[in-house]
C-alpha positions as CSV (number, residue, x, y, z in Angstrom):
1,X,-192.6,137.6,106.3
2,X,-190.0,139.9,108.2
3,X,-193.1,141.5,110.1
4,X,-195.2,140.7,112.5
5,X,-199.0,142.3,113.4
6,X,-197.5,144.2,116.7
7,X,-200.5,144.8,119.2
8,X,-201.5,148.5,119.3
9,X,-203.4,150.1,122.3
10,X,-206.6,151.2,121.0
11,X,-206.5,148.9,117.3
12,X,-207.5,145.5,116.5
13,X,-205.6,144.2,113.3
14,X,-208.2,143.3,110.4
15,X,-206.3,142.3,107.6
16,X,-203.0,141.7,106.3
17,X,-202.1,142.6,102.4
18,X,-198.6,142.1,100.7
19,X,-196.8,144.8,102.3
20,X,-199.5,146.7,104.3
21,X,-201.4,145.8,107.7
22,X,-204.7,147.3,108.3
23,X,-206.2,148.4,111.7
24,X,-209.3,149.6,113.0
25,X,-210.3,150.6,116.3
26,X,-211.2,148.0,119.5
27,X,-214.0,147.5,121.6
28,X,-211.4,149.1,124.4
29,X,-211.7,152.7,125.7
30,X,-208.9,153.6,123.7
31,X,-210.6,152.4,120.6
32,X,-213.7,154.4,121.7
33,X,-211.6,157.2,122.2
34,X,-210.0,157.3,118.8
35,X,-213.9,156.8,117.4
36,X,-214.8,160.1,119.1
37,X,-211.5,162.1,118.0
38,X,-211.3,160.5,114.4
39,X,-214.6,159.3,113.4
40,X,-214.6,156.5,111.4
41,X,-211.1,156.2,110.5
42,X,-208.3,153.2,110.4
43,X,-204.9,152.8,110.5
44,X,-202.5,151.9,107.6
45,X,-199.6,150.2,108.9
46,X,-196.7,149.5,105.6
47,X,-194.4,147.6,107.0
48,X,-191.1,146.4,105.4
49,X,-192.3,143.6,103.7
50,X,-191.0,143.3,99.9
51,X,-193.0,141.4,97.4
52,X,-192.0,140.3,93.8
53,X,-193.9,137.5,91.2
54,X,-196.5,137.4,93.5
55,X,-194.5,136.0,96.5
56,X,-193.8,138.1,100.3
57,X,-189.9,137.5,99.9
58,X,-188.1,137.2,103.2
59,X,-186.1,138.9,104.6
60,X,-187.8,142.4,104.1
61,X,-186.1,145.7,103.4
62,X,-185.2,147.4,106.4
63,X,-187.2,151.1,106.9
64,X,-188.9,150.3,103.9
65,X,-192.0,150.4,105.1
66,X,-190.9,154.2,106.7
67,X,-190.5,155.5,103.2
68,X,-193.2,154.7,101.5
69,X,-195.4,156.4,104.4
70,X,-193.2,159.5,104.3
71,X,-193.3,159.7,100.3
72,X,-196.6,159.3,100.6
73,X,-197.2,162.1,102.7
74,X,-194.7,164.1,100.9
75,X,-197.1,163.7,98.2
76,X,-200.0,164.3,99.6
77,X,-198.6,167.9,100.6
78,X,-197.6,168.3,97.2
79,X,-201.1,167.8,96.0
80,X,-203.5,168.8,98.4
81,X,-204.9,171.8,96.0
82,X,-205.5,169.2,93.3
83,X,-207.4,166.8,95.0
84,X,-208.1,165.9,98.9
85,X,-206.6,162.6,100.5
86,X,-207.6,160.1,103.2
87,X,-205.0,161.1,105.8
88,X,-206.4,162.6,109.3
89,X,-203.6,161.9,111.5
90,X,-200.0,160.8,111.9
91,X,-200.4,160.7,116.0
92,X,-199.7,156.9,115.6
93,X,-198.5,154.3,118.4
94,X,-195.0,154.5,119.4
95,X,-194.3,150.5,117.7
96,X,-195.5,151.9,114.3
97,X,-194.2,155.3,114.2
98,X,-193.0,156.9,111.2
99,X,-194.8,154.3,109.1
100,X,-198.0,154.5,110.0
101,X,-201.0,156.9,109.0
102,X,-204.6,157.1,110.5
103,X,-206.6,157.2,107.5
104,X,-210.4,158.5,106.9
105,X,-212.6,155.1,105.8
106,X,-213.3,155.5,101.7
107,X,-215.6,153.9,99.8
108,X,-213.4,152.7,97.5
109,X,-213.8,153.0,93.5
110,X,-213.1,148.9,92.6
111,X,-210.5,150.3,89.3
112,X,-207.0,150.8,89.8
113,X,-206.0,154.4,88.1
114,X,-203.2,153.8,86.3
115,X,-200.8,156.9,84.0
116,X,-198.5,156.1,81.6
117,X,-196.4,159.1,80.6
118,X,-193.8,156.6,79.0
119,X,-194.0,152.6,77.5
120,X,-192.5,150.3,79.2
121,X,-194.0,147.0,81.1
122,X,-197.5,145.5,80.4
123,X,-198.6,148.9,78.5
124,X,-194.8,148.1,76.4
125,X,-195.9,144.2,75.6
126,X,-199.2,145.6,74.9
127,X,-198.0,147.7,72.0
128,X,-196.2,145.6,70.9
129,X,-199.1,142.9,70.2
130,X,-201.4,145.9,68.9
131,X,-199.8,148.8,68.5
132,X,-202.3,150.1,71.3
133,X,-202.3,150.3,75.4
134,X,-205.9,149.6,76.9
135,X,-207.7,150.5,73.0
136,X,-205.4,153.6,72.7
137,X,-203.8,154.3,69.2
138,X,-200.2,155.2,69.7
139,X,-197.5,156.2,67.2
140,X,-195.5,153.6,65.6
141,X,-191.9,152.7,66.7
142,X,-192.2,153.4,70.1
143,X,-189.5,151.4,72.4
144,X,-189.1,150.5,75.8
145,X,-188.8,154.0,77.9
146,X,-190.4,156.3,74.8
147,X,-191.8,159.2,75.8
148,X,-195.3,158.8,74.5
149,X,-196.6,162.3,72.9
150,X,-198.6,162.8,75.8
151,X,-199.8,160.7,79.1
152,X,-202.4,158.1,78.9
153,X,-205.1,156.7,81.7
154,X,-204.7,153.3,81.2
155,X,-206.9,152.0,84.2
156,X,-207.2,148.2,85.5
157,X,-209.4,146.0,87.4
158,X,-208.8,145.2,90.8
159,X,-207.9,141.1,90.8
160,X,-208.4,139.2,93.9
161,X,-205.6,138.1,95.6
162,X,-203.1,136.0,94.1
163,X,-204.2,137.4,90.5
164,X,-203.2,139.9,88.4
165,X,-204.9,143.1,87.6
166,X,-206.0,143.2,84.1
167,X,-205.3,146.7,81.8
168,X,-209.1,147.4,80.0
169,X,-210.7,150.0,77.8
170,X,-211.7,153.4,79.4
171,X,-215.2,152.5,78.3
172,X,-215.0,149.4,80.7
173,X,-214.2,152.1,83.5
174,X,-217.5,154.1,82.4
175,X,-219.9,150.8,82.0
176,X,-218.8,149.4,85.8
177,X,-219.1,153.1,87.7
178,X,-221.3,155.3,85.4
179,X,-219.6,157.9,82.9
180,X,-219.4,160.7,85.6
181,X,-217.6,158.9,87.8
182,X,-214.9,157.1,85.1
183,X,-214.3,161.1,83.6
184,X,-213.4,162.4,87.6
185,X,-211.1,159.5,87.8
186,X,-209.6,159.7,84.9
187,X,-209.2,163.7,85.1
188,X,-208.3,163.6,88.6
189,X,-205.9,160.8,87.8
190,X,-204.3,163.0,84.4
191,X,-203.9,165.8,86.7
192,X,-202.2,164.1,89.5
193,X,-199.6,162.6,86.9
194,X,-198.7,166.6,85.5
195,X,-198.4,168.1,88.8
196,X,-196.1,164.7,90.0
197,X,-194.1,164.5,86.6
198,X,-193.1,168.2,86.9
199,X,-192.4,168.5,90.4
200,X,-190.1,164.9,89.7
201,X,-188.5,166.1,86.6
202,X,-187.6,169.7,88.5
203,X,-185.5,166.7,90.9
204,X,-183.6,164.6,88.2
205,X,-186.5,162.2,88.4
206,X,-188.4,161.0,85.5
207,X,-191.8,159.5,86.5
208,X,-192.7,156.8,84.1
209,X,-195.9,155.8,85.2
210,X,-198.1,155.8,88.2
211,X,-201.0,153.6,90.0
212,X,-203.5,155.7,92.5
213,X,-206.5,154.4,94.0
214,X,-209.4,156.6,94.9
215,X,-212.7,156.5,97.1
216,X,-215.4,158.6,98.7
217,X,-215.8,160.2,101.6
218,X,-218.6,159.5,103.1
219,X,-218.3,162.1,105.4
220,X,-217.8,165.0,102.8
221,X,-218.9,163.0,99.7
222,X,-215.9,164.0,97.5
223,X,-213.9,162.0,95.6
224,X,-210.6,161.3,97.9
225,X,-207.0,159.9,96.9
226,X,-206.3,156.7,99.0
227,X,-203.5,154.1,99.9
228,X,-200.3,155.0,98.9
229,X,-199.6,157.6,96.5
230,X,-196.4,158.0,94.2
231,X,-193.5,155.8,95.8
232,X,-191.5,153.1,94.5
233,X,-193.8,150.2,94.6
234,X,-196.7,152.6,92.6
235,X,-195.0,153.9,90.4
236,X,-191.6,153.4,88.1
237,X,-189.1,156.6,89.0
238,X,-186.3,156.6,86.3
239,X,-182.9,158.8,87.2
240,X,-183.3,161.3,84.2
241,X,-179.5,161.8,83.4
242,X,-179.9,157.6,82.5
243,X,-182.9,157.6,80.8
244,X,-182.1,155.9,77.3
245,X,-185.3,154.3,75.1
246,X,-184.6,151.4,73.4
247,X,-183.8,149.1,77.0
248,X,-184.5,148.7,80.5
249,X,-184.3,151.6,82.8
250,X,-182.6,151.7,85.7
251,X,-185.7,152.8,88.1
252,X,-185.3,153.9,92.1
253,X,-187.3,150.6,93.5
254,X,-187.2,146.9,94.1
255,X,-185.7,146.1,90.6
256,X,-182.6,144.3,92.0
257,X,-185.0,141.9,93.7
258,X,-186.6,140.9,90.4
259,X,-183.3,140.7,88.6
260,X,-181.7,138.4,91.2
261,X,-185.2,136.0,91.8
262,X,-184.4,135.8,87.7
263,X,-181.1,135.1,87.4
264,X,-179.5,131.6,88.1
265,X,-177.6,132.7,91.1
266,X,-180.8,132.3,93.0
267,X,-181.7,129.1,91.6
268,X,-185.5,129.4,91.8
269,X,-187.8,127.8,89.1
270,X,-190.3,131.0,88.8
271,X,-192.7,128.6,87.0
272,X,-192.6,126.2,89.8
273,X,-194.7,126.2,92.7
274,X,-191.9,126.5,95.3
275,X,-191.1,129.9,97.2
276,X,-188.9,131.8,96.1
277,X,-185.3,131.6,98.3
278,X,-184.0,134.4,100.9
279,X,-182.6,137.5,99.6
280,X,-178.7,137.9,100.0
281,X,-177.6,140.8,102.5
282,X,-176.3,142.8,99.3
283,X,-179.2,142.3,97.3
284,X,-181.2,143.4,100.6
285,X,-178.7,146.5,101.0
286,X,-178.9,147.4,97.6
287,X,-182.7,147.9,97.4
288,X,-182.6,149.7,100.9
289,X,-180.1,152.4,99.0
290,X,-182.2,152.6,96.0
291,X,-185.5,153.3,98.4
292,X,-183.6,155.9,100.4
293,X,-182.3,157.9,97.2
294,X,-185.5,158.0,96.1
295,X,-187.1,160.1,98.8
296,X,-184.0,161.9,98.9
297,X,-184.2,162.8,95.4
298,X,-187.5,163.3,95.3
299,X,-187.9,165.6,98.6
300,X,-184.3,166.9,99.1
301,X,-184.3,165.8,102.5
302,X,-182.3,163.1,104.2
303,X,-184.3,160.2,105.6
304,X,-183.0,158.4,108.7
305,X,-184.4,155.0,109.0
């Protein structure tokens, strides 16, 4: 990993995921402190860890993690009429700055919310078995990048770590949290997408798909958008002067990585059980740009990182 847990005044680390470090406050007087200002809160450190094929690669992308905390709050800006969001503060230690947000504590709904407002990866080699994406019909002789008629929720079950999530029915959605609960998801989740897609679009942006993650506030009881929300590793962002169904994309995140872990110039054996080898400075660079153009695009603001 490029990162390391830094010790914060105030936060004791709890966990450590793929690209994101989790803290909650310590038994300190700073951690009482932030208890009494915050409530119960913790803080969501992404760092610039890069993952692909289920490995942390090494080295990282530098100011990755910077991004995807700044998109994310871009974002949450962007939507807060639609539909509140976990974030309380940004006043964050000095060693995480800029990529760090103290976040309310959810109750987290155990389904990944996934949109699809065009066919392409698992919902594309779905189709193509069953002319269908999580048991919904779509028109025949869709390709890779279509434009489906009209966006889909296309939710998945949260894996455990090391395994993939796995696309179900809507009516799974309803059977594990109750149909009330599946239909605010799924609405909240459809009308996230619209506001998103236009706003992208209105940049040169196409937003393919999507993945947000929801919980409750236990302190308010509403239904609250959580984790990250509409960067490059939760979603597929397509340059819309490019867009051409019928192939691959080329899409503002870490697709460089996968190519070159694919390709014989890295010389890995994806089906062994070896780790994958370093990334090469211009394979590292290029992913950096591609990061950085997004927010750019996306927010019409320069990012220094």
């Amino acid at each position: 990993m490029t990162d390391t847990t830094p010790a914060l005044p105030g936060w004791r680390h709890v966990y450590s995921g793929k690209v994101r470090d989790l803290y909650e406050p310590d038994a300190t007087a700073a951690g009482a402190a932030l208890r009494e200002r915050h409530g119960d809160v913790v803080l969501v450190v992404a760092t610039d860890r890069v993952s692909a094929y289920d490995h942390v690669l090494s080295p990282g992308i530098p100011g990755k993690g910077v991004v995807l905390t700044q998109l994310s709050l871009w974002w949450f800006a962007q939507l807060a009429d639609l539909v509140p969001n976990h974030v309380v503060s940004t006043d964050v230690p000095e060693a995480v700055a800029g990529r760090a947000m103290v976040c309310r504590r959810l109750e987290m709904y155990p389904v990944e919310c996934v949109v699809r407002g065009y066919l392409t990866g698992s919902g594309l080699v779905e189709y193509r078995a069953s002319g269908q994406v999580t048991g919904i019909p779509l028109p025949a002789g869709l390709e890779d990048g279509s434009r489906l008629p009209e966006p889909v929720f296309t939710p998945a079950t949260k894996a455990v770590v090391g395994e993939h999530d796995e696309n179900v029915p809507f009516a799974v959605v309803v059977e594990q949290l109750g149909e009330d609960a599946a239909t605010t998801l799924r609405d909240l989740t459809l009308a996230v997408y619209a506001r998103a897609e236009a706003v992208a679009r209105g940049r040169g942006v196409i937003l393919a798909d999507t993945k947000l993650e929801f919980g409750v506030d236990p302190t308010t009881g509403a239904v609250t958008l959580g984790d990250e929300v509409l960067t490059p590793d939760s979603s597929r962002f397509w340059p819309a002067d490019a867009w051409q169904p019928g192939r691959a994309q080329p899409s503002f995140d870490k697709q460089f990585v996968r190519d070159w872990l694919t390709s014989s110039a890295s010389g890995w054996d994806r089906a062994s059980d070896t780790p994958p080898p370093p990334l090469p400075a211009d394979v590292v660079e290029r992913t950096r740009a591609r990061y950085l153009e997004a927010y750019e695009r996306l927010t019409g603001d320069a990012l220094t990182v």
